[in-house]
N, C-alpha and C positions, 0 to 999 in steps of 0.2 A: 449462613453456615450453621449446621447445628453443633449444639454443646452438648459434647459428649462427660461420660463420669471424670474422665480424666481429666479433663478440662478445668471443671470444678475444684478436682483435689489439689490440682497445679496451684489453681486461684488461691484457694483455702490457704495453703503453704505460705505461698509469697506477702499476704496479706493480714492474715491471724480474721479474716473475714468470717461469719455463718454461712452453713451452706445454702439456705437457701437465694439469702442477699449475693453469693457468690455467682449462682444460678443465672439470677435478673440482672446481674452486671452485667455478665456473656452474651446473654440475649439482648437487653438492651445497646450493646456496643457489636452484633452482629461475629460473636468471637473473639475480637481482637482484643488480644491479651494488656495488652498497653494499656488502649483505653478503657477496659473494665477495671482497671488497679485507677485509674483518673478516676472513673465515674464511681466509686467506690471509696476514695478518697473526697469527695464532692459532696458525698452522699455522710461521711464521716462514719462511713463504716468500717473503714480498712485502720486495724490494729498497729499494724508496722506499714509505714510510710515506703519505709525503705528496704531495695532488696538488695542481694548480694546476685553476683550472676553468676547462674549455675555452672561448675564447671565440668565437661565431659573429658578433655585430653589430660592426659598427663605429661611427662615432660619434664625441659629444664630451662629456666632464664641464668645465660650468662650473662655477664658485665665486664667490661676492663674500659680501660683509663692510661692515657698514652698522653703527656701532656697538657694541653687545657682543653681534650677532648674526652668524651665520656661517650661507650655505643652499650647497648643491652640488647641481646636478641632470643627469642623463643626458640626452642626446638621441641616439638612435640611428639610422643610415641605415644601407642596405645594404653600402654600398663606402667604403673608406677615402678615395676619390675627394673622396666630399661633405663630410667631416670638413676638407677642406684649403680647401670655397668657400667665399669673401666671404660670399655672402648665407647662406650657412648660418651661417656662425661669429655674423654679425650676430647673426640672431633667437634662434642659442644664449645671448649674452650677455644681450638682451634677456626671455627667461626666466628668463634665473638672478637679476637683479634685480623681474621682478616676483615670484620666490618667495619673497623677503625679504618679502613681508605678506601670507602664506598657510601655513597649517601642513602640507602635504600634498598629495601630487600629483595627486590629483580636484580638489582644492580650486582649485590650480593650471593643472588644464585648465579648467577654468571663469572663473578670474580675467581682467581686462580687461586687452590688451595693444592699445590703438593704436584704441582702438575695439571690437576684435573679441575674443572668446575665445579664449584661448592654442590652445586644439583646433583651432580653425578657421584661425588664423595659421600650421598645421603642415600642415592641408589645404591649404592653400594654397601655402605653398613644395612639397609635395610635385607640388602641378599645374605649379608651375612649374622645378623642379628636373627630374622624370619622375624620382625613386626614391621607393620607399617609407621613410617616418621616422616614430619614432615617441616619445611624452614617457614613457620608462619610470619614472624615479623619481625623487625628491629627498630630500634629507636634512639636517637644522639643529641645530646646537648654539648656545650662549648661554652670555658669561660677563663677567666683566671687562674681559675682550682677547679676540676670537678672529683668530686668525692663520691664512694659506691657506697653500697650497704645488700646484705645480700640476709634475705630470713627463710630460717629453715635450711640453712647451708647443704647441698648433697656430698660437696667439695669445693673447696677455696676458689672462691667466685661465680660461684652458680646454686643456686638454689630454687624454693619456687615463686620466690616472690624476688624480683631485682628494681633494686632503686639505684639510682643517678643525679646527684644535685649540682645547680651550673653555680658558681659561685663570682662575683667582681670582688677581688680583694681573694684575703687567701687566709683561712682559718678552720681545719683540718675537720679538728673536734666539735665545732661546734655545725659543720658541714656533715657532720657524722651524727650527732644531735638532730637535724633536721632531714637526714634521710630517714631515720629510724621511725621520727613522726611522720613521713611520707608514706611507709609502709603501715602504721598499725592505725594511723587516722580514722575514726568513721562519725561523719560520712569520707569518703576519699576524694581529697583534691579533684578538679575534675582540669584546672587549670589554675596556673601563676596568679593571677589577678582577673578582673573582675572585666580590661578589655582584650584577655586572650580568650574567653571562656565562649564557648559557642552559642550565635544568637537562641540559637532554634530551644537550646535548654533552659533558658529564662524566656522564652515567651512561652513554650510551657508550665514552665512552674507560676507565670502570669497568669494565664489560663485558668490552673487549677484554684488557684486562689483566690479569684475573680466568680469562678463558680461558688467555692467555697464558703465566700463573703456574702453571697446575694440569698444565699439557702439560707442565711440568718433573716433575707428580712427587711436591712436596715438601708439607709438611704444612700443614691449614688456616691453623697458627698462625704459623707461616713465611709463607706466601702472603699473607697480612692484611697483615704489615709490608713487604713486599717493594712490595705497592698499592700500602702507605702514601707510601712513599717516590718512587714512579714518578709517581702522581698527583701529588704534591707540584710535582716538577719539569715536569710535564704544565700544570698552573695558571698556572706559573711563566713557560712558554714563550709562551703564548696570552691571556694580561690585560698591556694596554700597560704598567702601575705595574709590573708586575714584571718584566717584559725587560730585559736587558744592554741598555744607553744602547747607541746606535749608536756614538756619539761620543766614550762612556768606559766600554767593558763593564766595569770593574770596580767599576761602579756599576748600579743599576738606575733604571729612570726617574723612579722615586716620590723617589730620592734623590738623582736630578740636580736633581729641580724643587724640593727640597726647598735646597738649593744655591742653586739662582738665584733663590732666593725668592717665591717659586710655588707655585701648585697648579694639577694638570690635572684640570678638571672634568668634561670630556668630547672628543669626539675623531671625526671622521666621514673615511671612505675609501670614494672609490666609485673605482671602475676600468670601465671602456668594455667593455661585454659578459660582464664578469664573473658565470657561471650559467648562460647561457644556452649550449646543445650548441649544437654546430657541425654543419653538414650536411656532410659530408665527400663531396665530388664525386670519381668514379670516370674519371678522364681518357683511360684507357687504354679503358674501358667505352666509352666516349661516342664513342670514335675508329674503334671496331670498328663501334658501331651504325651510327656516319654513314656508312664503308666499304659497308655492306651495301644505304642507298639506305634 
């Protein structure tokens, strides 16, 4: 594939990288974005480890809570615009309570909202709105208590970032204490503990550290413990139970709830476009074309 300018400055961005090491990442990894931020990281070039993903949609996450049930769902528009209308916010909130008796987002464009299918209640503000939207996804935990939290509120239970925490045991405040850290966390939970959390992301971050260790140098039997100990604190960062408490890092979270009498049984974060590229519009481009007629 070749590397184009763009390529590079995307790299540069996400990485705090030089351009030309940006350059030789692309090429050396054949374009792919992933593994030039690895090989770059490898190479201990890459400034910031970590990136945030870019977001293109805008939109709104609701949340509600029926119970010992907790649902959060996406709806996405083009423009922040629609995120802020009445009739939008409405039929957002209006989704997010009929996802409480539906396990999944097909299930959910299908369920009955007012007579009609949630699908068709979306076509329809879209003919009435004139933007495109669309029901990306939803999400439920279940527990003794589940508690919401909502940042950047647009209106009462919807904003752009929706959090949901499953609680055994029931202690409001301090479930409210652990959503807030669920949303402003970074790095971000990526999961509960250390055997919900997806293989495939610790055998990369195996990987990179394994490259990382041997660019030093030093002997297999050395590099094995040096893993040992990186990964260690690598689990540490990225499963909610074992994060510094927002609220009393010298505690972790397994052991703040353990404190307030509790357990966290699960835990959901959705944020407003989170994944999806952004189309990055060329303004200066577009001002020359129009110039030209």
């Amino acid at each position: 594939m070749a590397v184009t300018a763009a390529m590079v400055k995307d790299l540069r961005e996400k990485t705090g990288a030089g351009m030309m090491d940006a350059k030789k990442a692309l090429t050396e990894t054949d374009g792919d974005m992933e593994a030039a931020i690895d090989w770059l990281r490898t190479k201990g070039l890459a400034k910031a480890a970590k990136k945030s993903d870019r977001t293109a949609a805008e939109g709104l996450v609701a949340v509600e809570v029926e119970g010992g049930k907790g649902v959060a769902v996406e709806v996405n528009s083009e423009t922040d615009f629609v995120g802020k209308n009445s009739e939008f916010q409405s039929m957002v909130a209006g989704i997010a309570k009929v996802a409480l008796g539906v396990s999944d987002v097909e299930a959910l464009k299908a369920a009955d909202m007012g007579g009609k299918p949630v699908s068709e209640v979306l076509t329809d503000k879209i003919a009435t709105i004139g933007e495109n939207m669309s029901l990306r996804r939803m999400a439920a935990v279940e527990g003794d208590q589940v508690v919401s939290y909502v940042h950047n509120a647009a209106a009462p239970g919807m904003g752009k970032i929706g959090v949901l925490v499953a609680l055994k045991g029931s202690n409001e405040e301090f479930g409210k204490q652990v959503a807030m850290h669920v949303a402003a966390a970074d790095p971000r939970p990526a999961a509960l503990n250390e055997s919900e959390l997806d293989p495939a992301i610790v055998d990369k971050e195996r990987t990179v550290q394994m490259d990382i260790a041997r660019e030093s140098g030093k002997p297999e039997a050395v590099i094995e413990k040096m893993i040992e100990g990186r990964m260690k604190k690598f689990l540490a960062e990225i499963t909610l139970l074992n994060q510094a408490f927002v609220m009393n890092p010298d505690v972790t979270v397994a052991q703040a709830a353990k404190e307030a009498g509790v357990e966290i049984v699960g835990f959901v974060r959705l944020e407003v476009g989170e994944g999806i590229e952004k189309k990055q519009e060329d303004f200066a481009a577009e001002v020359a074309k129009a110039a030209q007629g």
